[in-house]
C-alpha positions as CSV (number, residue, x, y, z in Angstrom):
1,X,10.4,-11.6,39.1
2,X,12.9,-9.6,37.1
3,X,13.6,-6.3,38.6
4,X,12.9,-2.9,37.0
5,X,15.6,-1.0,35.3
6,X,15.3,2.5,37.1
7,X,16.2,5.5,34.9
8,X,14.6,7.8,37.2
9,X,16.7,9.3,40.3
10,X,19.5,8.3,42.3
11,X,20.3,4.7,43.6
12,X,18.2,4.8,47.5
13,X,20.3,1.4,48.1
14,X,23.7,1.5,47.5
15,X,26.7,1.3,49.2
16,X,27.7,4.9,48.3
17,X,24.6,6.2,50.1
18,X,25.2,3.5,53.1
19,X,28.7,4.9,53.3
20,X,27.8,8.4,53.1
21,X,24.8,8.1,55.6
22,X,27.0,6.4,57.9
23,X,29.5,8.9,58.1
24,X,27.2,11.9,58.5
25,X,24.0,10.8,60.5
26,X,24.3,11.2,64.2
27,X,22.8,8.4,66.4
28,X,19.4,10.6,66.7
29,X,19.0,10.8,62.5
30,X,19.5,6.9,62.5
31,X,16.3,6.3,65.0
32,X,14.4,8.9,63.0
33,X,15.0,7.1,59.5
34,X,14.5,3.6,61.6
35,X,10.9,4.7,62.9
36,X,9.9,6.1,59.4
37,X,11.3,2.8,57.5
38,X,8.6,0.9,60.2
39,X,5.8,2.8,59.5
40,X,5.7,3.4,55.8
41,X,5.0,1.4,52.9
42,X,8.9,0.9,51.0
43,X,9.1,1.8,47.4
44,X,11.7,2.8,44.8
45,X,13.1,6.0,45.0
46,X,11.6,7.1,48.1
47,X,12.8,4.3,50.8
48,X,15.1,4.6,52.8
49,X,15.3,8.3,53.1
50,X,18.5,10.3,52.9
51,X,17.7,12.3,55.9
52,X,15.5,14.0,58.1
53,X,14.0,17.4,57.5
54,X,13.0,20.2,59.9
55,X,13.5,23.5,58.3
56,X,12.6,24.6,55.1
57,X,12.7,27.8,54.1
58,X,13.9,30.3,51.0
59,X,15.7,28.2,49.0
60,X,17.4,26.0,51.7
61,X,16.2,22.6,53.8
62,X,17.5,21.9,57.3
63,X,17.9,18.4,58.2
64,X,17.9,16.9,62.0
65,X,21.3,17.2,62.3
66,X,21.6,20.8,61.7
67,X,23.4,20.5,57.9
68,X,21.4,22.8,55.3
69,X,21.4,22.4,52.0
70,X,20.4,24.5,49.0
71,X,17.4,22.5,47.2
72,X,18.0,22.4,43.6
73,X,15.6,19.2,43.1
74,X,12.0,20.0,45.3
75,X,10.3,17.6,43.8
76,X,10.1,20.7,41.0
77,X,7.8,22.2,43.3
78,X,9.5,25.2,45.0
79,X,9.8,27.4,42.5
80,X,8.8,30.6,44.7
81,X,11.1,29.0,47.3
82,X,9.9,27.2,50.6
83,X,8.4,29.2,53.1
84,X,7.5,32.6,51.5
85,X,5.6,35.2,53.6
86,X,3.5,36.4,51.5
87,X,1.9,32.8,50.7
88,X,2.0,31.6,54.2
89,X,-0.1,35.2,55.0
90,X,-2.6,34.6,52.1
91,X,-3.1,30.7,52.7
92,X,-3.3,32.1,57.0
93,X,-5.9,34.5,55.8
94,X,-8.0,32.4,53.9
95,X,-8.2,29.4,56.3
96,X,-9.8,32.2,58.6
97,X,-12.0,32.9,55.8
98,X,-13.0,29.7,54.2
99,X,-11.2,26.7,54.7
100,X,-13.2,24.2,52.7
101,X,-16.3,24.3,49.9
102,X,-18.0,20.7,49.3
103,X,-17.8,19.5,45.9
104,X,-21.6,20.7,44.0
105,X,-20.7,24.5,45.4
106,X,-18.3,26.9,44.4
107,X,-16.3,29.7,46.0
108,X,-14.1,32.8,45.1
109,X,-10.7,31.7,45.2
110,X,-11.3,29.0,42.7
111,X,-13.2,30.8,40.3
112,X,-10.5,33.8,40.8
113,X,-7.5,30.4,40.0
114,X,-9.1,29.1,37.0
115,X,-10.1,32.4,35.6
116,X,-6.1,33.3,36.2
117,X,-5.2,30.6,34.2
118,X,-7.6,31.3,31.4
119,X,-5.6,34.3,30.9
120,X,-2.2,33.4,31.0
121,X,-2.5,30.0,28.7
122,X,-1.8,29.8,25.4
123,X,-4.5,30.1,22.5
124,X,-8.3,28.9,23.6
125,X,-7.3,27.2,26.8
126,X,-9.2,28.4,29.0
127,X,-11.5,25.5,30.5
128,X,-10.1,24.1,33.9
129,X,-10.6,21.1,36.2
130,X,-8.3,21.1,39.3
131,X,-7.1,17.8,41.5
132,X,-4.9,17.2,44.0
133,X,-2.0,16.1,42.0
134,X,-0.5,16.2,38.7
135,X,-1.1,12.3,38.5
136,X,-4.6,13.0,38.8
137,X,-5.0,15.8,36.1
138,X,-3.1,13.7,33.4
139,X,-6.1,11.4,33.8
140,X,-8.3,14.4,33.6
141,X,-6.9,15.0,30.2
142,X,-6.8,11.5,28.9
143,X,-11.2,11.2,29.8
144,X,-10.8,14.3,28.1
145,X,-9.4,13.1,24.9
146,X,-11.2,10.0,24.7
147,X,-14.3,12.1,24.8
148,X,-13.8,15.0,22.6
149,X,-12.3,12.4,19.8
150,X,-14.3,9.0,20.3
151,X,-10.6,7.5,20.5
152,X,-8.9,5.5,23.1
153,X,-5.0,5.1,21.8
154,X,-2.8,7.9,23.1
155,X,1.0,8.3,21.9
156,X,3.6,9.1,24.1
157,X,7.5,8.7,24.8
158,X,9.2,6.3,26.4
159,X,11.1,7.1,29.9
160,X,8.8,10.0,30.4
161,X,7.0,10.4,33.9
162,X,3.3,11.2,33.7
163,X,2.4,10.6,37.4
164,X,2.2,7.2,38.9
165,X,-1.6,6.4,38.9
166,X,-2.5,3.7,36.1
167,X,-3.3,5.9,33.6
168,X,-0.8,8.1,34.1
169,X,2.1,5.0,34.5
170,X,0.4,3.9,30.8
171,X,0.9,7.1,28.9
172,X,4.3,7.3,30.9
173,X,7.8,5.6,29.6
174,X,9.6,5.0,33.0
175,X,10.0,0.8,33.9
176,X,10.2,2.4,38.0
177,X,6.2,2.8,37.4
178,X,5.2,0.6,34.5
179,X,6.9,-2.7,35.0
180,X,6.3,-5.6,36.9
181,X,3.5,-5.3,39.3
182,X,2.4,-2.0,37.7
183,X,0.5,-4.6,34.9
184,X,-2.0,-4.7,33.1
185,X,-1.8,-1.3,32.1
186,X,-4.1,0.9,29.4
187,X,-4.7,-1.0,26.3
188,X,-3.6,1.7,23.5
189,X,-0.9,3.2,24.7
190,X,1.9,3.4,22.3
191,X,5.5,4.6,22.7
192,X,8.1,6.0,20.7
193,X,11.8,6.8,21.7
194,X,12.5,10.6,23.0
195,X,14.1,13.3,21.4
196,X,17.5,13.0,23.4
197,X,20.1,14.6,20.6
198,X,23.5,14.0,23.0
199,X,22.1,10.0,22.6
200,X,19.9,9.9,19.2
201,X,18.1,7.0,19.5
202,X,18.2,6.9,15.8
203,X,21.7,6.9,16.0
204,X,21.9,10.5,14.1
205,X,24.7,13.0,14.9
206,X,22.7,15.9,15.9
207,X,19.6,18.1,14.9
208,X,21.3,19.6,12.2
209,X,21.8,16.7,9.8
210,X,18.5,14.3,11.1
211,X,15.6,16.2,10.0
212,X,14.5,15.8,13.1
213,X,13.9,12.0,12.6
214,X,12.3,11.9,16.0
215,X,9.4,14.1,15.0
216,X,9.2,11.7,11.9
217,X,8.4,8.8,13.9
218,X,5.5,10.7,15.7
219,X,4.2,10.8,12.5
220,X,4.6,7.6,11.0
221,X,2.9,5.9,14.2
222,X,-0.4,9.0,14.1
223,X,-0.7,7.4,10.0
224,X,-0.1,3.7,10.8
225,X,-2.8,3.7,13.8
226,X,-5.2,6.3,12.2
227,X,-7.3,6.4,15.8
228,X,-4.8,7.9,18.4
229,X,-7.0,10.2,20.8
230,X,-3.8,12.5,22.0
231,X,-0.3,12.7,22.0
232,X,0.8,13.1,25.7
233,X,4.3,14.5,26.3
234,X,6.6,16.9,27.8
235,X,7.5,19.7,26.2
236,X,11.0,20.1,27.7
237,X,12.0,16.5,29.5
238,X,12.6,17.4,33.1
239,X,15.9,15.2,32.8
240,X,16.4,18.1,31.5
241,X,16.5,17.6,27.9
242,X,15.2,21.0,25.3
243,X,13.8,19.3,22.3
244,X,15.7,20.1,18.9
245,X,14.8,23.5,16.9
246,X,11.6,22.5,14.8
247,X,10.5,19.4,16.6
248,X,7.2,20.8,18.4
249,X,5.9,22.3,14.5
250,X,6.3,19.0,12.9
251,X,4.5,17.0,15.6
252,X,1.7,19.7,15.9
253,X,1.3,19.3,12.1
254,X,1.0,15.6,12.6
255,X,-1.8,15.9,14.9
256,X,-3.8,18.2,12.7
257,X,-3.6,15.9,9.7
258,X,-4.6,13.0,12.0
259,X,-6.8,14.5,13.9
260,X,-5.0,13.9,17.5
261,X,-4.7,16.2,20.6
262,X,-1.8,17.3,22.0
263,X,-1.8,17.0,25.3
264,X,1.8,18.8,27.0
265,X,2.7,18.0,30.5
266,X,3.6,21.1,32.1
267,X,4.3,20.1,35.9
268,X,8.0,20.2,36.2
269,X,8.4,22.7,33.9
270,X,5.6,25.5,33.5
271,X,4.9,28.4,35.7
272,X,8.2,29.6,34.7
273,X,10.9,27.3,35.3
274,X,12.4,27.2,31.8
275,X,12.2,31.3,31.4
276,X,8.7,31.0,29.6
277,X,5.8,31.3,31.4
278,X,4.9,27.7,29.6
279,X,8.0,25.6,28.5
280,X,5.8,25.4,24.8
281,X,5.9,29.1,24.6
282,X,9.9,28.7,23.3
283,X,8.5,26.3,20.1
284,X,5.8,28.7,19.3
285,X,3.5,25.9,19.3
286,X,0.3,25.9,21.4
287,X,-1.9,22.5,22.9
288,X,-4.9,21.6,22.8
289,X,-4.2,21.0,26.7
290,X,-1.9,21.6,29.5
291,X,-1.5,20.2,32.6
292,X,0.5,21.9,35.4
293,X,1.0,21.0,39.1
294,X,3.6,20.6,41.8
295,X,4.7,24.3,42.1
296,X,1.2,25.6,41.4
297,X,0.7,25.1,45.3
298,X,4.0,27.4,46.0
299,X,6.0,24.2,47.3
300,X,3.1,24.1,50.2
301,X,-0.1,22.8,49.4
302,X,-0.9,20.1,46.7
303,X,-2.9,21.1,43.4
304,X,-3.1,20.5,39.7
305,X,-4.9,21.8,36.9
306,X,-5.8,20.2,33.5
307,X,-6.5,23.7,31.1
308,X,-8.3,22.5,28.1
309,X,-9.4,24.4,24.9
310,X,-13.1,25.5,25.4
311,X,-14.6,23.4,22.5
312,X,-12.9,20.4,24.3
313,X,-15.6,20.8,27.2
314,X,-17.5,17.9,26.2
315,X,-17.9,15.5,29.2
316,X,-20.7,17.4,31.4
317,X,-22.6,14.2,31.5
318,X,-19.8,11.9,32.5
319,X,-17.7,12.5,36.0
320,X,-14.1,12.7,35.1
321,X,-12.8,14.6,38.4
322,X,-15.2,14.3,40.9
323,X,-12.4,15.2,43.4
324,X,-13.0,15.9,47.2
325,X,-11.1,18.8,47.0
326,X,-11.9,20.1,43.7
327,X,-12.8,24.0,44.0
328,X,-10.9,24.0,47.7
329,X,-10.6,27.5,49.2
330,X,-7.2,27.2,50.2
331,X,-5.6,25.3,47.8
332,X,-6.6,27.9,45.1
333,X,-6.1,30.5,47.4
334,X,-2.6,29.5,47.4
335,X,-2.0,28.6,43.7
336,X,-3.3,32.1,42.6
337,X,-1.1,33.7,45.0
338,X,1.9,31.5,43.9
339,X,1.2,32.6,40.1
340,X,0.9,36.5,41.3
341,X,4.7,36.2,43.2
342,X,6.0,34.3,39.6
343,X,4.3,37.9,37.8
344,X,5.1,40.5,40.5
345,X,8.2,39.5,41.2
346,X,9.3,39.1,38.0
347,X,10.8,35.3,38.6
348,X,10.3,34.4,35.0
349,X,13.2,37.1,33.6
350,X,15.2,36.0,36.8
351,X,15.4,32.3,35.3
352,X,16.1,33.7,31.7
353,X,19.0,35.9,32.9
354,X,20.2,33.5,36.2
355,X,19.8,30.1,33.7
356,X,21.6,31.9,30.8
357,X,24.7,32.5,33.7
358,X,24.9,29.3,34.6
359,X,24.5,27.5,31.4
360,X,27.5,29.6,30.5
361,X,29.4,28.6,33.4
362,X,29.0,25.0,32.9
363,X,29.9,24.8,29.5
364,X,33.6,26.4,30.6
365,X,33.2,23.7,33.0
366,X,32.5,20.9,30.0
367,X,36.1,23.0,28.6
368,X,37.8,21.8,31.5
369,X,36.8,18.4,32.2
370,X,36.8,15.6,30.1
371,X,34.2,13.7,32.0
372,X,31.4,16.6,31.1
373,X,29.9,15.1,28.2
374,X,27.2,17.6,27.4
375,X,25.2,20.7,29.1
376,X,21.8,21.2,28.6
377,X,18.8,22.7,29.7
378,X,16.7,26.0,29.9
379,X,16.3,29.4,32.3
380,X,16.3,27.7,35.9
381,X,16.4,23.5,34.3
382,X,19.5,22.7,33.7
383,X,21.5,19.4,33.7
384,X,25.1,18.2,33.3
385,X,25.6,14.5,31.3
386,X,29.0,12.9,33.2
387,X,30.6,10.2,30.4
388,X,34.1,8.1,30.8
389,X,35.0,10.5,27.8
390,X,33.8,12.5,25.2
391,X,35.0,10.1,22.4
392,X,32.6,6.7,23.0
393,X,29.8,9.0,25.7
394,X,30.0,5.8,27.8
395,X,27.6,7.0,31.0
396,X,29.5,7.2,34.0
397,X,27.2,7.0,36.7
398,X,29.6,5.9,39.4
399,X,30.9,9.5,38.9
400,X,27.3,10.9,39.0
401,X,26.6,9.3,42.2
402,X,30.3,9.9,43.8
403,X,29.4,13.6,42.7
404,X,26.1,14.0,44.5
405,X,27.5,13.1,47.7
406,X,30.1,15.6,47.7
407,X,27.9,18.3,47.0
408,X,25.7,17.2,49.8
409,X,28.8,17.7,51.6
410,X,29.0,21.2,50.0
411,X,25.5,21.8,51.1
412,X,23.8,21.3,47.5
413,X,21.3,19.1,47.1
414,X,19.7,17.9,43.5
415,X,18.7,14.9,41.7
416,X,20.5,12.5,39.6
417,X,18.3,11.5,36.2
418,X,18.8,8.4,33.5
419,X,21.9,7.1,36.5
420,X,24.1,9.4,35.1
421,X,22.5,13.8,34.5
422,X,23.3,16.2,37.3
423,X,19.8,17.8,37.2
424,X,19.6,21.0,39.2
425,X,16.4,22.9,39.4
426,X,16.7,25.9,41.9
427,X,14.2,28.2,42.7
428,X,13.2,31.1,41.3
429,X,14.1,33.5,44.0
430,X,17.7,32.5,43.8
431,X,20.0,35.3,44.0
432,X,23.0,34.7,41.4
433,X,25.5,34.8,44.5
434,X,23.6,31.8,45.6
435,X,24.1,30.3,42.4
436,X,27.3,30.8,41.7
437,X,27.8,29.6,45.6
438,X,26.2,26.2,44.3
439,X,28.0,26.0,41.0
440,X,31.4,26.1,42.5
441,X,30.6,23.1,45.0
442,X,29.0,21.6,41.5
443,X,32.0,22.9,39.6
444,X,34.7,21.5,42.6
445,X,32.8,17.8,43.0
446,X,32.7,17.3,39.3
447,X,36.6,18.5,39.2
448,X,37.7,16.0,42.4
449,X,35.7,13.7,41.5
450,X,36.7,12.7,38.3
């Protein structure tokens, strides 16, 4: 079988990460990794693990061996930081309260979630349906959009992630969780290249002189197929990648004329990562549904939430959740408390004035070193592209990866994306001495490095 071309994440397997492991794992960390590479089920990008942790708290992780790091990966899930008090008190509190509600009944603190997130989504969404994972509530919005059109086709892009179930692995674009065994997949799912303006996949020199020919294609395939149920995409690409000025309008146009949803997946990127409460509030363009997760649980608990518009509720005859833990007490408990921290704290200015910082400082960085091909990204999302050179924007992802090791060695942890995009993703609560603590271990790899 021919093996899957990852473009998600760092190489688990090569010798760089043997040779790095080697050097810094005491005899203790190596038994640790050897027990947990016995007892689980090895998969890309997970197997074998970099390390062992044991602390995690604020914006930092602890591993076995005492080295901390400050996380700017998470899994995009920490975006009130690991740990915080007030969330451990209110989860505490309501496992003393209620700790579980069977599916058929109800309680308070899911009621008190989804009426929450009726009020702070855009437009007419305001009918909810929680899961346990993001995976799960893409699916949620796919029954969804089957239903309320009488369509099965969906549209989406390729190397997007959508969540690794098999619907969500069909409407996604990434070979790590489509290819190979992954198959047979959805019938219908179409895909079109990415808006990704630093590599046009049209071949176009930037935004300014394409009209947007990315949006175009979304188009064209809506008119050629006639029956797509929804377009399902992200917003902003968590690689990171901000689509061009304009792109959003034209595709929402499309689906109006064709009558298709638009279905945005929000869970790397809402709850105010990018400096909006919703990455779509920066195109002034609103879905007809969102779907957030990872840091709805605070970087502690796992939930997800499809938010639909409330003519869309159309499926009470058919079970398209029917989850466990649909309407748990604690898992709400701890979303609604995450979402009050993001408001009352006021994290989602700190990621407009903290990302604006450090966007700045890593375009005097791209000034300085030839090997920075491009900067990118939005409030706390932010990536750095490594090339050969500026001139042919060959990828140089030996350089990504000899980067990432010294910043682990520098104490800052993130995730490499397409082999070759520094992509940090701090918390919110970062305090901009923190940051600027990480950028200069960024700043110094990239510099030595090269």
């Amino acid at each position: 079988m021919k093996l899957a071309v990852h473009t998600e994440g760092e190489s688990n397997r090569s010798e760089a990460r043997q040779r790095w492991q080697a050097q810094q794992n005491s005899p203790h960390m190596e038994e640790v990794l050897r027990r947990d590479a016995d007892v689980f089920l090895h998969q890309s990008l997970s197997s074998p693990c970099l390390t062992a942790i044991v602390k995690a708290q604020g914006i930092w992780i602890e591993d076995a061996n005492g080295r901390r790091f400050m996380d700017f990966h998470g899994n995009s899930a920490h975006h009130i930081g690991y740990a915080h008090p007030r969330l451990i008190a209110a989860v505490k509190q309501q496992m003393d309260d209620l700790s579980f509600a069977p599916r058929r009944f109800t309680c308070e603190p899911a009621i008190e979630l989804a009426e929450k997130l009726a009020e702070i989504a855009p437009g007419n969404l305001c009918k909810t349906l929680f899961t346990t994972g993001g995976s799960d509530a893409i699916e949620v919005a796919l029954k969804v959009a089957r239903a309320a059109t009488g369509r099965f086709k969906t549209l989406s892009f390729w190397d997007a992630f959508h969540g690794a179930g098999f619907g969500a692995s069909s409407v996604g674009g990434e070979a790590t969780f489509r290819s190979g065994i992954a198959g047979p997949l959805l019938s219908g799912a179409e895909h079109v290249p990415p808006f990704a303006c630093y590599r046009c996949h049209y071949k176009h020199k930037g935004p300014e002189s394409c009209d947007i020919a990315c949006a175009d294609i979304v188009s064209f395939v809506l008119e050629r197929e006639g029956d797509i149920a929804a377009v399902v995409a992200e917003p902003m690409r968590a690689t990171p990648y901000p689509p061009p000025p304009g792109f959003w309008q034209k595709v929402r146009e499309a689906c109006d004329r064709h009558g298709t949803l638009l279905i945005f997946d929000e869970i790397p990127t809402g709850l105010g990562k990018t400096g909006k409460f919703f990455a779509s509030d920066h195109d002034g363009v609103t879905p007809d549904m969102i779907v957030l997760g990872k840091s709805l649980g605070g970087g502690m608990l796992p939930i997800a939430a499809a938010i639909v518009r409330r003519d869309l509720d159309v499926c009470g005859d058919y079970a398209i959740g029917h989850y466990t833990h649909e309407k748990n007490p604690v898992t709400t408990r701890a979303a609604l408390t995450t979402i009050q921290i993001i408001e009352e704290e006021g994290l989602v200015q700190r990621a407009t004035e903290l990302g604006q910082y450090a966007m700045n400082r890593l375009r005097e960085l791209q000034l300085r070193s030839p090997h920075v091909g491009d900067v990118r990204g939005r409030g706390l999302l932010f990536g750095v592209e490594l090339v050969r050179d500026r001139h042919s924007r060959e990828p140089d992802n030996a350089l990504a990866e000899a980067v990432y090791y010294r910043c682990l060695e520098g104490g800052v942890s993130f995730k490499i994306s397409q082999g070759n995009v520094l992509t940090l993703s701090p918390p919110l609560i970062i305090t901009q001495h923190e940051l600027e603590q990480a950028l200069s271990v960024v700043e110094r790899a990239i510099l030595e490095g090269a």
